[in-house]
N, C-alpha and C positions, 0 to 999 in steps of 0.2 A: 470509633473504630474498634474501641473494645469490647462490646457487644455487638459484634457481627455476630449472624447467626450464620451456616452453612451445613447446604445438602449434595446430597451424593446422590445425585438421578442415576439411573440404568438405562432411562431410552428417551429417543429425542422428545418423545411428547410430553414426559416428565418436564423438561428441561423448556418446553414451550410454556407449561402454566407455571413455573417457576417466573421465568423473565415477563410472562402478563401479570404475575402478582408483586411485580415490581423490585424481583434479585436481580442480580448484576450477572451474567456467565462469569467463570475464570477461569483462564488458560493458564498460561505463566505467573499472572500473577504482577507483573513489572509496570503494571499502572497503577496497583495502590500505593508505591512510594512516588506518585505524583500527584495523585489525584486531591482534591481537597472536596470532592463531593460526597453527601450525606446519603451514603450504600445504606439501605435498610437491611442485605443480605448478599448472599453469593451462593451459585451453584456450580459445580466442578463439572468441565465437560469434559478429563480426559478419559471417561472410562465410556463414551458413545461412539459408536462406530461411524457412523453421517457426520461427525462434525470431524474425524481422522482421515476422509481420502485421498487417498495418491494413488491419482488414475489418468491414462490416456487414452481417448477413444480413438483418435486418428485425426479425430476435427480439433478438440479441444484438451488441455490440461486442467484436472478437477484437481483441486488442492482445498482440502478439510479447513475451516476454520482454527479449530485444537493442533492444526500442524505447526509444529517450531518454525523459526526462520531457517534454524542451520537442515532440519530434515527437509525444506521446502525447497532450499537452495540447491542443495547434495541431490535429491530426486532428480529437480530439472533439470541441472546440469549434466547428469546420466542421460537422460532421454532425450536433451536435444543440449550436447555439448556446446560450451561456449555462450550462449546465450545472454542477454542485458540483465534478465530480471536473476537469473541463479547468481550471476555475480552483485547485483544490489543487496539480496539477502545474504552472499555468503560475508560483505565487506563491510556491512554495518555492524555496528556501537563493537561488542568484547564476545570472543568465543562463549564465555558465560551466561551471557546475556541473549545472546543467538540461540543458545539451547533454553532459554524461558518466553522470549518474545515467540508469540505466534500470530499470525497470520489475520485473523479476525481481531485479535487485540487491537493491531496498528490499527487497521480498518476503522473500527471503532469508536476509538479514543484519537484518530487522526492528529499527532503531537505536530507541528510543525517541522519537527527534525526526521517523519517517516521516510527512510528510505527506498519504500517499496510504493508509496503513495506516485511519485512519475511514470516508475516504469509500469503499472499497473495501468494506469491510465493511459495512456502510450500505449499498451499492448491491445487496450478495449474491452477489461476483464468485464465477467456478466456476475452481479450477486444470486448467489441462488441465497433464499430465504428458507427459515427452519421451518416456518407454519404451512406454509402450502408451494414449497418448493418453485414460490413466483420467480421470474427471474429481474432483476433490475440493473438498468447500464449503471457502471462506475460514478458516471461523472453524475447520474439523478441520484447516488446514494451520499456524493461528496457535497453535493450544492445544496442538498434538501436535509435542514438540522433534524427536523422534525420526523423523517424518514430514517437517519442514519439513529434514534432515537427509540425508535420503535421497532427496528428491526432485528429480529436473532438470524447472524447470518452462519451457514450452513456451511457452505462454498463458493469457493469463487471457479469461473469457468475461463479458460486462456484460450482464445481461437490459436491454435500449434504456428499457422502464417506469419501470427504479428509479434512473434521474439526473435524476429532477425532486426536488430538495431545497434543502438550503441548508448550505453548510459555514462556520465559524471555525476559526482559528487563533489561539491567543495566546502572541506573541511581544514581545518590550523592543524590537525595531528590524526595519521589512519584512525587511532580510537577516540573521539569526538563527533558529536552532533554535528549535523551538515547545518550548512549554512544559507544550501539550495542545493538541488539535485537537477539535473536536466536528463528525459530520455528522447531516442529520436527513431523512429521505424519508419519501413516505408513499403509501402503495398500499392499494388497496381498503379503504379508513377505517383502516389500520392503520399506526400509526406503526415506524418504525425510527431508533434509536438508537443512533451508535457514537462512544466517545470512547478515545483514545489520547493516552499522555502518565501515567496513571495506573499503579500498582503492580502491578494485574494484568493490565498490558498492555493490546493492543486490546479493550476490551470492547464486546458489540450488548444494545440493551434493546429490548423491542416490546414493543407495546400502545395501549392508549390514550394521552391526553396525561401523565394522571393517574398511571396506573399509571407511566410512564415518569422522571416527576419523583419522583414516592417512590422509586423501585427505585433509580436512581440516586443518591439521597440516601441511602440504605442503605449503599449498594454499593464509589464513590466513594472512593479513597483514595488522597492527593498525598504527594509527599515534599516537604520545602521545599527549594528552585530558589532560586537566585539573587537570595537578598537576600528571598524571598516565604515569607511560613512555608506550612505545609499547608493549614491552615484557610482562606488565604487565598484559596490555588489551588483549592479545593475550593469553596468561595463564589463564586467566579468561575466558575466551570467549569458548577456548578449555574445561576448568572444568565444564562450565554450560552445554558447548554441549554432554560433555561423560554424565553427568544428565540426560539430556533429551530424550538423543538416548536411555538409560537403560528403563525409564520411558512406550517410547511410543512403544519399542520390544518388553518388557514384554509381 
C-alpha cells in the first residue's frame, strides 16, 4: 500500500484507460481500510462530471457513481420525499462515513453490510457503464464476479415508479453494520422483494404476497452474526419480510 501510485484524470476517457490498465477508481476512499487486495494504482474520480450526476428525467433518477451517500440521499429525498432508498443511504454506518462512502464504491466492493445493495435491487436500478455508456440490470452486475470486475460504472439509473416501498434494516445499535436489510416495492399488483445480508448474497423475489413469503422461506439462508445463531436471523429476517410485503400490498 505504500507504493500506490495515483492520478488525477480530467475526463471520463482518461479514467477508462486508467481502470483498462488495471487502477482501481477512488471515491471516498473507505475501502482501502478493508480491502486486503494487491491495488497496483488508483485514479481520483471526483474531479469528472459523468461520474457526479444528480438528475431526474421524469422516468428515471441518474445518480453519478463519485456521488456520496449523504448527497445521494439528501437529493432523493428532495425530489421524491420520503422514499425507501433516501432513507437506506441517509441511515447507514456514521454521518462521517456517509460523506466519504459513495455510490459506486458500495456497488463495487459489494461488503455484505451494503445498505443500499436491497433497496437498489428492489427498486430495479440499471448500471450505466463508463466505456460505452451500455446499460446493465443490477441483479446481471451482482451475480456476474467477472462483470462486476471489469466494469467502471458511471451511473446508476432509478425508474421514479419503483421508490414507493418500504425498507429495514437490522442492526445491535443505529451506528453498526446490518446484519441483513430487507426492501419491498410494489408496482402493477406485483410485489418485489430484495434481502441482503444473506449467503447468497443480494437476493430479489417477485410475485404475489404469498408466493414471496414461501420462496423466501425456501430460499433464506443466515450464517450466525454476532451472538445470533442462523435460525434466529432467518426467523427474523422472514417476520420483518411478511411486515413489509403487508405494508407495501396494502
Amino acid at each position: 500500500m505504500n507504493n500506490l501510485i495515483w492520478y488525477y484524470p480530467k475526463t471520463k476517457s482518461e479514467c477508462i484507460k486508467y481502470f483498462n490498465d488495471g487502477f482501481r477508481p477512488h471515491g471516498g476512499g473507505t475501502f482501502l481500510v478493508k480491502t486486503s487486495l494487491n491495488i497496483k494504482g488508483l485514479f481520483n474520480l471526483s474531479d469528472i462530471d459523468e461520474f457526479k450526476i444528480l438528475s431526474n428525467d421524469g422516468n428515471h433518477f441518474n445518480i453519478g457513481s463519485a456521488i456520496t451517500f449523504s448527497d445521494a440521499g439528501s437529493w432523493l429525498n428532495l425530489v421524491s420525499p420520503d422514499n425507501y432508498l433516501s432513507k437506506a443511504l441517509l441511515n447507514a454506518a456514521s454521518t462521517p462515513l456517509r460523506n466519504r462512502i459513495t455510490i459506486g464504491g458500495s456497488l463495487c466492493s459489494l461488503p455484505k453490510w451494503s445498505d443500499i445493495a436491497a433497496p437498489l435491487l428492489c427498486a430495479n436500478a440499471i448500471i450505466q457503464t463508463a466505456e460505452s455508456d451500455k446499460e446493465i440490470s443490477l441483479e446481471e452486475y451482482f451475480y456476474d464476479r467477472k462483470i462486476r470486475k471489469n466494469t467502471l460504472v458511471s451511473s446508476i439509473k432509478i425508474p421514479v415508479s419503483n421508490l414507493n416501498g418500504t425498507y429495514y434494516r437490522f442492526t445491535l445499535t443505529g451506528f453498526d453494520y446490518q446484519i441483513f436489510s430487507v426492501a419491498v416495492s410494489e408496482s402493477n399488483s406485483i410485489l418485489r422483494c430484495a434481502v441482503n445480508g444473506n449467503k447468497n448474497g443480494p437476493s430479489l423475489f417477485t410475485g404475489t404476497s404469498t408466493e414471496i413469503l414461501n420462496e423466501t422461506e425456501q430460499k433464506l439462508i443466515f450464517s450466525p452474526e454476532r451472538g445470533f445463531s442462523s435460525e434466529y436471523i432467518k426467523n427474523r429476517a422472514l417476520t420483518e419480510i411478511k411486515k413489509l410485503v403487508k405494508i407495501a400490498g396494502a
